[in-house]
C-alpha positions, 0 to 999 in steps of 0.5 A: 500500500502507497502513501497516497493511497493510505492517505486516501482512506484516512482523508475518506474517514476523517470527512465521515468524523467531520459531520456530527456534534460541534467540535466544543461538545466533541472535545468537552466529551474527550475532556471527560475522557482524559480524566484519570481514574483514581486509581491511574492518579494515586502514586503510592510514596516510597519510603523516604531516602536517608538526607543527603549532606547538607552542603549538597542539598543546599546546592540543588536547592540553589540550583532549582530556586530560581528557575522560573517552572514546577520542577521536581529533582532527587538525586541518590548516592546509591553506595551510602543511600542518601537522596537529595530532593526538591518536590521529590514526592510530587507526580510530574509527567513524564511523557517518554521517560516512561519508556524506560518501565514499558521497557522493564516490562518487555524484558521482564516477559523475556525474562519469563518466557513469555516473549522471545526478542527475535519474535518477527512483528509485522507492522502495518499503517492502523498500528502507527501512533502519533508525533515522534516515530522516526524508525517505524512511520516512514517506512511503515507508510512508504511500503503499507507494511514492515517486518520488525523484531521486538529487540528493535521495537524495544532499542527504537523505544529508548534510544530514538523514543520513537512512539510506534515502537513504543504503542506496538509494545504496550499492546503486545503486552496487554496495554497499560494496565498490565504493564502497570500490573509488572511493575507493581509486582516488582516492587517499584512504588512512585512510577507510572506508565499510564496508556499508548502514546497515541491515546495520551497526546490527543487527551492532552489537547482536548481530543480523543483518539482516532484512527484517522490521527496517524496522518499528523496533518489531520491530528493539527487541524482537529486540535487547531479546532479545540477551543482555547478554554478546552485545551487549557481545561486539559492541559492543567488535568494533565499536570494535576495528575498526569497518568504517566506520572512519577516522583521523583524518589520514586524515580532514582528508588526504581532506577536504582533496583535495574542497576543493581539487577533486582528487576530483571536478569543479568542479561535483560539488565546489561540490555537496557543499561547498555540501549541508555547507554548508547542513546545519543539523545539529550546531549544538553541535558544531564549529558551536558552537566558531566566531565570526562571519565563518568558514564551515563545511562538515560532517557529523555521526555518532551511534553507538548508546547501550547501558549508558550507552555512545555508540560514535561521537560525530563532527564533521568538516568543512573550517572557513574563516577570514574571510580564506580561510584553511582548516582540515580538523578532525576530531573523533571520540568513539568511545566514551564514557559522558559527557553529550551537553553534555560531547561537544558542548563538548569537539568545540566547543573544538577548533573554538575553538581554531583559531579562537583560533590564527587569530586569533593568527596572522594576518596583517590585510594579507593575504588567503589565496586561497579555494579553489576551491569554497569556498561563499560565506556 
């Protein structure tokens, strides 16, 4: 199937959707939509992390007071336990940070037997998401149909966050819920993983998910005619209890139990570590922050713009010192009107300032012992 011909049959079924109540009582019914249950807005706190060293929480509190946004930090030292954090209890979104746990999930059915990486997928234009899809849409919609494995769907979710990749996932999983399910099972308290991107970023904008959306150009017109009042309505219902949400602790607590190897198998560990690893994106961010000689495993999140308004501005990761010693951080921006430098240079001076405190603490003699996955340069 040609791209002209399957952006025929979207134009076809997007004309029949046009007709129908006004588009204010449409969005107002998605609005409705977009709600999250109480179940999918409660995170559950982790237990509260040994203080950090009073020098360095003041440096993070130095870092964040100024900057002019709802931020969220909390960085743990995960040899002597102690956490440094601001606002380190309250959700915030985390739009595609949360692939980290989609990701958790599919190695964990790995892990099980229930899924094999080398499983052949085959990906035709209904299955296609929204916005960033840089591996799996142009082909996908050049040739009508693509073959892919689930280890490339998984290294296309974290390391190039494409959408597609990371929908096709979650279904294959079960959805959301049962994705949730895993890592409730495991023990991670705090983080979220919500739904399908493609049902998420139409809630956000005041819409509800349809098929026709895969054409991007469709999606913009339709929320080009959302009321203003609607998609401030559920822009703040977001924010307020983004589905997707996570803590911050809760955040560095579950990025600490993968390093250390307490959710998923040597092999799945060294897995996902090493696609964070090697993921070149965010280079402003916590990348930007760190010297030479430490090593860094990420992701990255980007919230959608409206009114000159980021909601979801992200970096998480576990950073690791020259001599093995390791810090789970976690930056996250979850609204703000600042310039992307601004957000860049605030997520890159809490990663300075760990660096900073390492520097001034070591001790040269000693070597921490690396965990045990930890990816090597």
């Amino acid at each position: 199937m040609r791209l002209a011909t399957v952006a025929a049959l979207l134009l076809a079924t997007a004309c029949a959707a046009c007709s129908g109540p006004d588009q204010e009582n449409i969005a107002d019914r998605a609005l409705s939509a977009a709600a999250p249950s109480a179940e999918a807005a409660s995170l559950e706190p982790p237990p509260p992390p040994k203080p950090a060293p009073v020098g360095f929480q003041s440096e993070i509190e130095a870092a964040v007071q100024p900057f002019d946004g709802d931020v969220g930090v909390a960085v743990k030292d995960l040899q002597q336990g102690w956490a440094a954090t601001w606002q380190g209890d309250k959700a915030f979104p985390q739009q595609s940070t949360m692939k980290v746990w989609l990701a958790v999930a599919v190695l964990d059915a790995v892990d099980r037997g229930q899924l094999s990486l080398d499983e052949t997928v085959v990906i035709t234009p209904p299955d296609l998401s929204l916005f960033n899809s840089p591996m799996v849409r142009p082909l996908t919609l050049k040739t009508g149909r693509m073959e892919t494995t689930i280890d490339r769907l998984l290294l296309w979710a974290i390391s190039k966050s494409d959408n597609a990749a990371t929908d096709i996932l979650m279904r294959r999983l079960g959805g959301g819920p049962a994705v949730q399910a895993v890592l409730e099972r495991k023990g991670l308290r705090g983080v979220r993983v919500g739904v399908e991107e493609r049902l998420l970023q139409p809630r956000i904008s005041g819409l509800e998910w349809r098929p026709e959306y895969i054409d991007g150009d469709l999606f913009n017109r339709a929320r080009d005619r959302v009321p203003d009042k609607v998609r401030d309505q559920a822009l703040d219902q977001y924010l307020r209890a983004p589905p997707d949400g996570a803590t911050p602790v809760g955040t560095v607590n579950a990025l600490q139990m993968l390093y250390e190897g307490k959710l998923l198998s040597p092999e799945s560990t060294e897995r996902l570590l090493r696609i964070m690893f090697e993921s070149r994106a965010g280079a402003a961010r916590l990348k930007a922050g760190l010297p030479e000689g430490w090593r860094l495993s990420h992701k990255t999140g980007t919230g959608p713009d409206w009114r000159e308004t980021t909601a979801g501005y992200n970096d998480v990761g576990v950073m690791v010192a020259p001599d093995g010693r390791t810090y789970a951080v976690a930056v996250y921006i979850g609204r703000t009107d600042r310039q992307v430098r601004e957000r860049q240079q605030l997520i890159a001076s809490v990663a300075r300032a760990v660096a900073t405190h390492w520097e001034r603490t070591r001790t040269p003699a000693t070597q921490v012992a690396e965990g045990p996955s930890a990816p090597a340069p």
